[in-house]
N, C-alpha and C positions, 0 to 999 in steps of 0.2 A: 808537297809544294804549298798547299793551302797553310799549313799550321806555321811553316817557313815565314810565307809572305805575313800571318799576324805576326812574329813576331817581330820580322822588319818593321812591320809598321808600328809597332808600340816601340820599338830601339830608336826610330825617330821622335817620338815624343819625351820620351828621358832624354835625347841626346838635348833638345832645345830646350827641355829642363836643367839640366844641367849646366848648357851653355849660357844660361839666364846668371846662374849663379859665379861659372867662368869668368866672364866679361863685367861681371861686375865687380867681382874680387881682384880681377887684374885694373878695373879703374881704380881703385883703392890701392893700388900698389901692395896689395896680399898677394904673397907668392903661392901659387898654388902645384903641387906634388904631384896630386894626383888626379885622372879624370875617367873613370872608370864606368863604360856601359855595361853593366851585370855586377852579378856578388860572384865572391866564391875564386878559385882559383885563376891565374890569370891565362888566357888562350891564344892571344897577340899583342903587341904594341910596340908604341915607337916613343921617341922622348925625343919633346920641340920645346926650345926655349923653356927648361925648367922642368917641363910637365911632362910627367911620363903618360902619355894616353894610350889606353888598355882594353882588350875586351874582354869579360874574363864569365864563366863557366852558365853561372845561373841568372837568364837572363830575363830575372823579375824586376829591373829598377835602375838604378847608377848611382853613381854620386862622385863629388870633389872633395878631394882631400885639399885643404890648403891648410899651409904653415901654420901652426898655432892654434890651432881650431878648437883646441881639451883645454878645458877651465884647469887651470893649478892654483894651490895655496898660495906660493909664494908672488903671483899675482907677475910676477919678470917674463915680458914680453917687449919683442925686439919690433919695428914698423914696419916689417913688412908679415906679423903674425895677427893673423886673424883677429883674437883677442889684446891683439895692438893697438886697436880703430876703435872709436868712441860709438856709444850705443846707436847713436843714428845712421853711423857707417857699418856697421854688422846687421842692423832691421834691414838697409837698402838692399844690403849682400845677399843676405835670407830670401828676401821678399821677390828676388828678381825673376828667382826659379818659377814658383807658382806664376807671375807677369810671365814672363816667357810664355808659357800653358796658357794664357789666357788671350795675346795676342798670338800665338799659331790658330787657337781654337775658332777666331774671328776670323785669321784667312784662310781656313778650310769650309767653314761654313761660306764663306762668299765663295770659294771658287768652288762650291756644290753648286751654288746656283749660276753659276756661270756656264759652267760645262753641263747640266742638264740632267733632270732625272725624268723618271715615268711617275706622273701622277693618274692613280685610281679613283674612280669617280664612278657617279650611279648615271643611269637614264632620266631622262626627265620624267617618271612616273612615277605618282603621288600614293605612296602607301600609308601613309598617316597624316591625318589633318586634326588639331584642334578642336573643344568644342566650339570655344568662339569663333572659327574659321569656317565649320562644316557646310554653312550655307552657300560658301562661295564654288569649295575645291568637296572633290569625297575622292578614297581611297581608289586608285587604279585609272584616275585622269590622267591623260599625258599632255605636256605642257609643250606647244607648237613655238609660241613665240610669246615675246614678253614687250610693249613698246615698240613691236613692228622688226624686234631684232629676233632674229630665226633662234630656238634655243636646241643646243645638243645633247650639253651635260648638264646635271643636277649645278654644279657650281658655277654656269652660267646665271641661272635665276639672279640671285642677290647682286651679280653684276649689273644684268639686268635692268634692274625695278629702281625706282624712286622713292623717295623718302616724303611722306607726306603733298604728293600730289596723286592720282588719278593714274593708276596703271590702269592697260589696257592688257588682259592675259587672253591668249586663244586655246584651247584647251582643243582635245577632240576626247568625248564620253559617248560610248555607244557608239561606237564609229560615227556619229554626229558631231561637226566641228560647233565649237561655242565658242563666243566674245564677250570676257566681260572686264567689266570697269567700276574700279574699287579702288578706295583707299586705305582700306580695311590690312590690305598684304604690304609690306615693306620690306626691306633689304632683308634684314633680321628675322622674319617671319621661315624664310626657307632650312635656318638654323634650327629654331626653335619651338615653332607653331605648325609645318608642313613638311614631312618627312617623305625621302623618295621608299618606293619599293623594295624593302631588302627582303631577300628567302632567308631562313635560318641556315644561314651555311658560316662555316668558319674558315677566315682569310687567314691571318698570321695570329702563331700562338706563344707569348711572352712566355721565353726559356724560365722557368722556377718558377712559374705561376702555378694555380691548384689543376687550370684544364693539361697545361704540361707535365705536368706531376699524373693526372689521372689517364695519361695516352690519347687525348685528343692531337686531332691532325688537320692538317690544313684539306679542305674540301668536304672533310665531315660534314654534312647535316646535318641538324636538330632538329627532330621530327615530336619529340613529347620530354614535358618536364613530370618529374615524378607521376607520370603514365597520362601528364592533361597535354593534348594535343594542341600543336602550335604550327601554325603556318606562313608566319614572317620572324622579324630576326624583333621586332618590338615585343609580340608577345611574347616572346622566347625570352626577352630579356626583364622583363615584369617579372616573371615568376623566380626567374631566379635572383633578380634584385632584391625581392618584398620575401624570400624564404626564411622562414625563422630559424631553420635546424642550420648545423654546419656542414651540412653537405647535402647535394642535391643526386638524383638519378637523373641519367643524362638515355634516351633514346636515340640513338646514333647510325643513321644510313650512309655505310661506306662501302665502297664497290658492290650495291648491289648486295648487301648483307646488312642485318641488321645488327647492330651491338646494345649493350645495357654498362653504360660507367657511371661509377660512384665517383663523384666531384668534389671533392672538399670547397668550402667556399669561405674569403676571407674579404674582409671591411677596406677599400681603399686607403690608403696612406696620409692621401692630398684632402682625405673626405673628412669630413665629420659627422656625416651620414651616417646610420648603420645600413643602409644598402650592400648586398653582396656583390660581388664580380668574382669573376675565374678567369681574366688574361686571355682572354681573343678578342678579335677583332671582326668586321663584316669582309665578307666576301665582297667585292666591287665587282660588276660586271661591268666594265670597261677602263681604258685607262688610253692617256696621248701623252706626249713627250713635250718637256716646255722647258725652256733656255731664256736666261734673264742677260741683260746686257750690262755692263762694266758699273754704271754708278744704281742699277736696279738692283746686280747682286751685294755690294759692298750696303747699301741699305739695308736689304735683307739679310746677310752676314750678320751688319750688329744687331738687328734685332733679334736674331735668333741667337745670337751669344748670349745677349742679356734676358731674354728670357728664363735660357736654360738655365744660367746661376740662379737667376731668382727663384724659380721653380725647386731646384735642389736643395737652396736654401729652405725652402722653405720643407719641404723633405724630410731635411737633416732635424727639422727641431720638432718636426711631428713623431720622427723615428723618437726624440728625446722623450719625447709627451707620453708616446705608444711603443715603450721599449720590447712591449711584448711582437712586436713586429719586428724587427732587427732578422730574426730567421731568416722570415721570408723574404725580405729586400735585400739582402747582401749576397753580391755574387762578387766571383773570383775569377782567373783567368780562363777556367774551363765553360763560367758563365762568357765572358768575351768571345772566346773560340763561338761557340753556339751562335752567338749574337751579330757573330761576323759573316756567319754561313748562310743567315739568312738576307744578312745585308751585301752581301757579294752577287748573291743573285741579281738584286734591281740595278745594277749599274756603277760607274765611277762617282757621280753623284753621291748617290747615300753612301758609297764608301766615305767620301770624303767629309761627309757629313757625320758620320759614325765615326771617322776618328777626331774631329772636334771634337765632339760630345766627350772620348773619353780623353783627352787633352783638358775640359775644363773639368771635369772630373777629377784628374791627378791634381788640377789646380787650389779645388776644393777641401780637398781630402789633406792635403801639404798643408792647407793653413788650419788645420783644425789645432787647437790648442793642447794638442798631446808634446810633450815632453822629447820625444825622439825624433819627433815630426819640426817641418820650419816653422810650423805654427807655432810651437815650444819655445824655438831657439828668437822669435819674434817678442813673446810675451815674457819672457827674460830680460829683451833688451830696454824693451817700455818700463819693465817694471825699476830695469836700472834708473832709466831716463827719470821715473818720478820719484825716484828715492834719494838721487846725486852718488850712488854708490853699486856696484854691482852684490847680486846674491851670494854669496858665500859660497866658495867653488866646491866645497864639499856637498853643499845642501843640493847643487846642482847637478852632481856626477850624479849625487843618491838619485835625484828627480828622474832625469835621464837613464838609471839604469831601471826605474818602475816602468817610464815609458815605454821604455826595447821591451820588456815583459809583457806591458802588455800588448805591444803592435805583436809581437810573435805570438802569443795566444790566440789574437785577432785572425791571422793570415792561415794558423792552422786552421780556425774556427771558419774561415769564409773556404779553405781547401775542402774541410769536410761536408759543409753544405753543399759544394759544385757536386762532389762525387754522390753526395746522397740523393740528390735531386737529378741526375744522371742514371741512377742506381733503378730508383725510383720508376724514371720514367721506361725504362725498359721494362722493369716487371711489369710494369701495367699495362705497356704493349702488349706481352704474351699472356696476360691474364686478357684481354680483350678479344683474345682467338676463341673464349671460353662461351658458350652460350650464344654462340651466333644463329640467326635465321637467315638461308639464303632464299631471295625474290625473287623467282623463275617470271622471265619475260620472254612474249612470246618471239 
C-alpha cells in the first residue's frame, strides 16, 4: 500500500506536468493526440475531444503527444501542428510543463504549513559557548527566561532576545539561579556563538549518504571517533569534520551493545570547505506541533519555494564544478521510496512538503538544456528566435536522438546507484552483527 500510495503521489505531479503543457498547447489551438501518465504499453483510457487519455504500464513520467510535435525536412505543417506556432508559441508550450511544477510546488509547501507539522527542538541547555561568550553563559546552564519571558525551547531564545539593547537572561548553574545583563548575546548569538546540549546520538540518516551506506541508524550513539572518546554531538562532530583520511571508525552504542563501523567520509556539495560529513543529523529531545494560518503559510510557501530552487541551483553547478560527486548525489526512484518512508512517519505536513520539493525538482531537471529534455526543446526555440530561422530538422532529430542516449544511460546509471546503495546498506547491517560487545546492566 505504501509503494502504491508513492506512486499515486508522483502520478499527480506528472499529471500537472503535463497538464501545464495540455492547456497550453490547447490555448495555441495545437491539437493534442495524446496525454499519457506512464511509458510503455497502454493499461486504460478514454478519448475526450480529440485526445485519447491513457494510463499505460511503466509508471516513470508521462507526456503529450500533440499533432506535429517531429521536426520534418519539408518543413509543411498545418495550424494546428505543433511545429505550426512560431518560436515564442512552442517556448510558452514547452515552458508550461516545468511552471505547472513550480506553481503545485508553491501550494504544497504552503499547505504544509497550514496543516501542521512536528518540529524538533532541544531544551534550553547550553552545551557550547564561544570563547568570546564564556564569561557570560558555560556549558550545562539552563536558560529559565530571557526578558521576563519564561523559555521552553532552544528556539525560543533568538525569539526571545533583542538586538543591541540589554538582555536580561536568568540562568540556573548549580542549582543557583543567576541574573544577568548583557549586551554581549543577541538574536544571532543562539545560532552561532551558544549551542544547546546535544548527546552524540543520531536522529535521521540521509538515504545514500556514507553513515547509510556504512549501517548507521537512527538512535545510534557515538561514543568515540577513531578510539578518542566523545561525549556530546560537537565534539563528535570536530573530529570527523577536521579527519584527513576518507574514512573514519565510528564506536557505536546500540541496544546496549557495542559496534565498531568503518564510515567512508565525503566533502559537502553546497561546501567549499574540505570539512567532512557523513549524512546524519542530531537527535532532538523534544519536539510540539505548530500550524500557521492562511496568509503566514502562503508566505512561507514562497519562501521556501524559492529557496529550494536557489539552493538546487546552486547544487546543480557545484555538481558541474565537482563532477566527481554526481555518484554520490543522484538518486532515483528507489532513492524516493526511502525518502518517503521516512517522511511518512512525521505527518501530512512533511508529506506535503516532500512532494513539493520533488515537484520543483521535476521542474529543474525538465529545463536542464539536454536535447530530449523541455529544457532542449526551449533552447531550440530561442536559438530559432535569434537566428530568424529554425535548426535544420535533421541536425535536430540527430540532437535529440544523443539526448534520449544519453537520458537513458542517465536513468540506468541513477537505477544502478539506488540498488548499490540499497545493496550496500544491508551488507553493512550484517557485517555490524560482527564484533559486538554486549553491556550487562545490572
Amino acid at each position: 500500500m505504501f509503494i502504491i500510495g508513492v506512486i499515486v503521489a508522483l502520478g499527480i505531479l506528472v499529471v500537472v506536468h503535463e497538464a501545464g503543457h495540455f492547456l497550453a498547447a490547447r490555448s495555441f489551438g495545437v491539437a493534442v493526440e495524446k496525454f499519457s501518465i506512464g511509458f510503455g504499453p497502454k493499461l486504460a483510457g478514454y478519448k475526450y475531444k480529440g485526445t485519447h487519455f491513457i494510463i499505460s504500464l511503466i509508471p516513470l513520467g508521462g507526456y503529450v503527444k500533440m499533432s506535429g510535435d517531429e521536426p520534418r525536412d519539408d518543413g509543411q505543417f498545418g495550424k494546428n501542428d505543433f511545429y505550426g506556432k512560431n518560436w515564442w508559441q512552442r517556448s510558452i508550450i514547452v515552458i508550461a510543463g516545468p511552471l505547472a511544477n513550480l506553481v503545485l510546488g508553491f501550494m504544497l509547501y504552503s499547505l504544509s504549513f497550514g496543516v501542521g507539522y512536528t518540529v524538533e527542538d532541544h531544551l534550553p541547555v547550553v552545551g557550547y559557548v564561544s570563547d568570546s561568550l564564556e564569561h557570560i553563559l558555560q556549558p550545562h546552564d539552563r536558560i529559565v527566561s530571557v526578558n521576563n519571558r519564561e523559555i521552553e525551547y532552544w528556539s525560543d531564545l533568538p525569539q526571545s532576545s533583542k538586538e543591541d539593547e540589554i538582555n536580561e537572561i536568568t540562568i540556573i548553574r548549580d542549582e543557583s539561579q543567576i541574573r544577568i545583563n548583557t549586551r554581549d548575546i543577541t538574536p544571532s548569538s543562539w545560532y552561532t556563538e551558544i549551542m544547546p546540549l546535544v548527546p552524540p546520538a543520531v536522529g535521521t540518516i540521509a538515504p545514500g549518504m556514507p553513515a547509510y551506506r556504512a549501517g548507521l541508524q537512527e538512535g545510534d550513539v557515538i561514543t568515540a571517533v577513531n578510539g578518542e572518546k566523545v561525549d556530546n554531538w560537537y565534539e563528535m562532530r570536530e573530529l570527523i569534520a577536521g579527519h584527513p583520511d576518507d574514512q573514519v571508525e565510528l564506536t557505536v552504542l546500540r541496544e546496549d551493545e557495542i559496534r565498531s563501523l568503518i564510515v567512508p567520509l565525503e566533502s559537502g556539495i553546497l561546501s567549499d570547505s574540505e570539512q567532512k560529513m557523513i549524512g546524519i543529523t542530531q537527535k532532538h529531545s523534544v519536539s510540539y506541533f505548530q500550524r500557521h494560518g492562511l496568509l503566514e503559510s502562503i508566505k512561507f510557501g514562497a519562501w521556501s519555494s524559492a529557496n529550494f530552487v536557489i539552493v538546487n541551483c546552486y547544487a546543480l553547478y557545484r555538481l558541474i564544478v565537482k563532477p566527481a560527486d554526481v555518484k554520490n548525489q543522484l538518486g532515483g526512484p528507489v532513492m524516493i521510496v526511502m525518502l518517503s518512508q521516512q517522511t511518512a512517519r512525521m505527518g501530512w505536513g512533511p508529506v506535503f512538503a516532500f512532494m513539493a520539493a520533488i515537484s520543483l525538482i521535476l521542474m529543474l531537471v525538465n529545463l536542464l538544456p539536454i536535447p530530449a529534455l523541455d529544457g532542449g526543446h526551449i533552447l531550440f526555440s530561442l536559438i530559432e528566435g535569434v537566428r530568424g530561422k529554425p535548426i535544420p530538422f535533421t541536425v535536430q532529430i540527430f540532437i535529440q536522438q544523443i539526448g534520449m542516449i544519453i537520458l537513458i544511460g542517465l536513468m540506468v546509471f541513477i537505477f544502478y546507484n539506488d540498488i548499490s546503495r540499497l545493496l550496500g546498506r544491508n551488507l553493512a547491517l550484517r557485517n555490524s552483527q560482527q564484533n559486538i560487545e554486549t553491556i550487562e546492566t545490572p
